[in-house]
C-alpha positions, 0 to 999 in steps of 0.5 A: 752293636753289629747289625741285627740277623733275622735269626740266632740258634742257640745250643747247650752243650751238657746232654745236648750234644755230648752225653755228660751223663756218661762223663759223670759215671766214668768220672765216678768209676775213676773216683771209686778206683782211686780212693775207693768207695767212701772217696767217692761219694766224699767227692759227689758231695762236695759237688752236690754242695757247690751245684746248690751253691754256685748253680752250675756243676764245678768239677775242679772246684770239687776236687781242690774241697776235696783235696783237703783230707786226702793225702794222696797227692799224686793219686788228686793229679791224676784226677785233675789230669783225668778231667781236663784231659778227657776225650769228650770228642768220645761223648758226642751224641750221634749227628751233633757236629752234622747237626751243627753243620745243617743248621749254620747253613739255616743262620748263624748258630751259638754255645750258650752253656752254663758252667764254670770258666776252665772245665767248661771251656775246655770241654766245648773246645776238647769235644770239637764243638767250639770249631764246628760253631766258628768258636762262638761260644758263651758259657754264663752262671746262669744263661737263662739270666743272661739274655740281655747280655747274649743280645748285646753280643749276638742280636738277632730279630729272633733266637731259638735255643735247643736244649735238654733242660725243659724247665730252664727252657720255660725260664728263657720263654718267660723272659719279658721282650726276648724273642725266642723259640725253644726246642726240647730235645729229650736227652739225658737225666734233666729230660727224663726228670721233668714231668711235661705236665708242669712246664710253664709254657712248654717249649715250641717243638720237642725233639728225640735226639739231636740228630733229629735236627737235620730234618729242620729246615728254615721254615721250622724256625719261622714264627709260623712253625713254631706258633703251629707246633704250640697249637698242636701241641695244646691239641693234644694236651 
């Protein structure tokens, strides 16, 4: 095991720092145009089945169930080319790559994204995330059950996550003896989802955008900071 950093960022990659909300609705548009309406919601459901059942979204898992009662082999191709070959470089939110660069000057910052093992990967290395992080990069089932694994590999005497998933933050926070500040930025359709009132713990600091992250210095990321901001934030509640 390599010496310990006084400090790991971690950050998701799904409406964290490119907007995936936009890949699902052009993807969806796709869909519709290529096998038309009653297709596409086939589709849909078939990934809303295996998101309930694998616990991460699986868009090329989808489509090979999909394929079965649709003969249009070469329209399902363009499909599969469609994804992988997707300009995700395109659906970077603003200042996420700026944002990574500030906070690699703070300590040395991870991806840590759920997912499967081909798109997910691609899409991190597609979008230009994968070179803006030095190609550090873990893409788990279920990150928030993985910690153990993610301070084997990267440990650290603290660890923030970034990420637009309030209650999978609240999650991390609950994990016994894992020292961890978590950061709350409010973007995209999980953020927009969750009622504050029921987040248990709340997260440490709540951003609006990920560009909001240039501010940060390294004293936002000291226990103090993030002790104040639990304080300010039970003062307002």
């Amino acid at each position: 095991m390599s010496q310990a950093v006084p400090l790991l960022i971690m950050l998701d990659v799904d409406n964290t720092l490119l907007d995936n909300d936009r890949f699902t609705a052009e993807l969806g548009d796709w869909l519709e145009q290529a096998f038309g309406e009653a297709e596409r919601d086939r589709y849909w459901a078939i990934y809303d089945g295996l998101k309930k059942s694998l616990g991460y979204a699986d868009y090329l898992g989808a489509l090979q169930a999909f394929r079965a009662g649709n003969g249009d082999q070469a329209r399902l191709q363009q499909a599969g080319e469609f994804m992988l070959d997707f300009p995700f470089r395109d659906l970077l939110y603003p200042d996420a790559l700026a944002a990574i660069a500030h906070l690699r000057t703070i300590a040395p910052v991870l991806v840590l994204s759920d997912g499967d093992m081909v798109f997910q990967p691609r899409k991190v290395q597609r979008s230009g995330i994968a070179d803006a992080v030095g190609q550090q990069v873990l893409i788990y089932v279920h990150k928030q059950q993985s910690l153990d694994d993610v301070r084997r590999r990267y440990p650290a005497d603290r660890y923030a996550m970034v990420d637009d998933k309030p209650l999978l933050l609240s999650e991390m926070l609950r994990v016994p003896g894992f020292p961890l500040q978590a950061i709350f930025v409010r973007q995209g359709h999980y953020a927009a989802a969750t009622d504050a009132a029921t987040l248990d713990p709340p997260p440490d600091r709540t951003i609006a955008r990920i560009g909001d992250l240039l501010a940060f210095s390294r004293q936002d990321f000291q226990p103090a900071a993030a002790a104040s901001a639990a304080a300010t934030h039970e003062d307002r509640a």
